[in-house]
N, C-alpha and C positions, 0 to 999 in steps of 0.2 A: 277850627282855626279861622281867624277871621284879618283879613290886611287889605291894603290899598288897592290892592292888583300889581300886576306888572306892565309897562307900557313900554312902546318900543315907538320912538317914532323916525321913521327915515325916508329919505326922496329914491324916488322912484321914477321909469319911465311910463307915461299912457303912451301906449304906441296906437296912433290914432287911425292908420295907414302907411302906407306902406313908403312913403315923402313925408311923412305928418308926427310927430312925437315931441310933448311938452312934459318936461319935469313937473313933479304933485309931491308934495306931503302925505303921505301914508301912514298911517296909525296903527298898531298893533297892541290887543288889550288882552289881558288874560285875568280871572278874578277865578278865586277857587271857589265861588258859590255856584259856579256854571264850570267846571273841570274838567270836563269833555270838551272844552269851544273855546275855541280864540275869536274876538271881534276885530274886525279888520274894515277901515273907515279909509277915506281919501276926499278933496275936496275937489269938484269938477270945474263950480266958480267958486266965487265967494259965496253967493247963497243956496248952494247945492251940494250936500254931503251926502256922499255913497255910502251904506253902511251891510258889512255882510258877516256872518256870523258861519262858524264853519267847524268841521269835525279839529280839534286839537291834533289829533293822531294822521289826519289826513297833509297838514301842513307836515309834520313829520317825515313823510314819508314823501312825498314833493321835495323835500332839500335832496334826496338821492336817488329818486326815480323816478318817472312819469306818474303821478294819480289822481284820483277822482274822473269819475266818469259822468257826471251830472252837471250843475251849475256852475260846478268850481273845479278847476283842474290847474292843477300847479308841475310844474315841470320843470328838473334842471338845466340849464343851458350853460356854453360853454367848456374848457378846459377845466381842469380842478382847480387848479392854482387860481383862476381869475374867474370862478363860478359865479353864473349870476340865475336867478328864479323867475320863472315866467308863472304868474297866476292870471288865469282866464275866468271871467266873471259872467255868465251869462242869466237874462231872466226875460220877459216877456218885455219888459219896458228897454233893454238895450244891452249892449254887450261891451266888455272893456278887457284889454290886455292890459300888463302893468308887468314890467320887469325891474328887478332891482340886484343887491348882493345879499348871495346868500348868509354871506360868514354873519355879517349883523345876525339878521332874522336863525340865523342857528344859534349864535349865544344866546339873544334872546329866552330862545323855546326850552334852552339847557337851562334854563333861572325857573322857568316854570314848571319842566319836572323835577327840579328841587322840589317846590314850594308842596306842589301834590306828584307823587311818583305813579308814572304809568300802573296802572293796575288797581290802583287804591283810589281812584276817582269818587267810587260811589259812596267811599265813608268820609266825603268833605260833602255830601249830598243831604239836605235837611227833609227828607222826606213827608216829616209832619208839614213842617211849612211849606212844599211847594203842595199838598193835597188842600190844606186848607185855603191858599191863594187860589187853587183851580178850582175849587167847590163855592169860595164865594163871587166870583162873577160872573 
């Protein structure tokens, strides 16, 4: 199966401290040639774009529970009714909190396991071509 991707894009909060928080553009990408990973992008200025790349399944599971124990930890916050997502971004050059709503980011990710369904990841996976992409650089 080959399509465009799915994109999601919606404002979010950088909570910068704790007196401190400016609304961003946040990007959510999904392409079934990579069906494990969602890309997840924000812009900090104009000429500085974040870009993080993350377990598909791990966002998943951040819409209803605390996860990720590494770079990326996503976390629901709030009441049901007026739920909103905390994803925490950390890496050696700096660290970003970013909350937003979750109902988007859950339609969203429901479009994506349409397009490839949890389990069956590895048969949108072109195996030949990602060996010979890794063999020849």
């Amino acid at each position: 199966m080959d399509f465009a991707g799915l994109e999601l894009t919606i404002r979010m909060t950088l909570v910068a401290g704790p007196d401190l928080s400016v609304f961003v553009p946040v990007r959510l990408y999904y392409k079934d040639t990579d069906p494990y990973a969602v890309q997840f992008s924000f812009d900090v200025t104009p000429d500085k774009v974040v870009r993080w790349t993350f377990a598909r399944e791990l966002l998943a599971q951040g819409l209803t529970a605390p996860a990720g124990i590494g770079d990326v930890k996503i976390t629901p916050i709030g009441p049901h009714q007026n739920r909103c997502l905390s994803i925490e971004l950390e890496s050696r050059d700096g660290y970003a909190r970013l909350e937003g709503p979750v109902a988007s980011v859950k339609a969203w990710l429901v479009k994506t396991f349409e397009v490839v369904p949890a389990g069956r990841e590895s048969e949108s996976v072109d195996i030949d071509s990602f060996l010979d992409e890794l063999l020849t650089d």
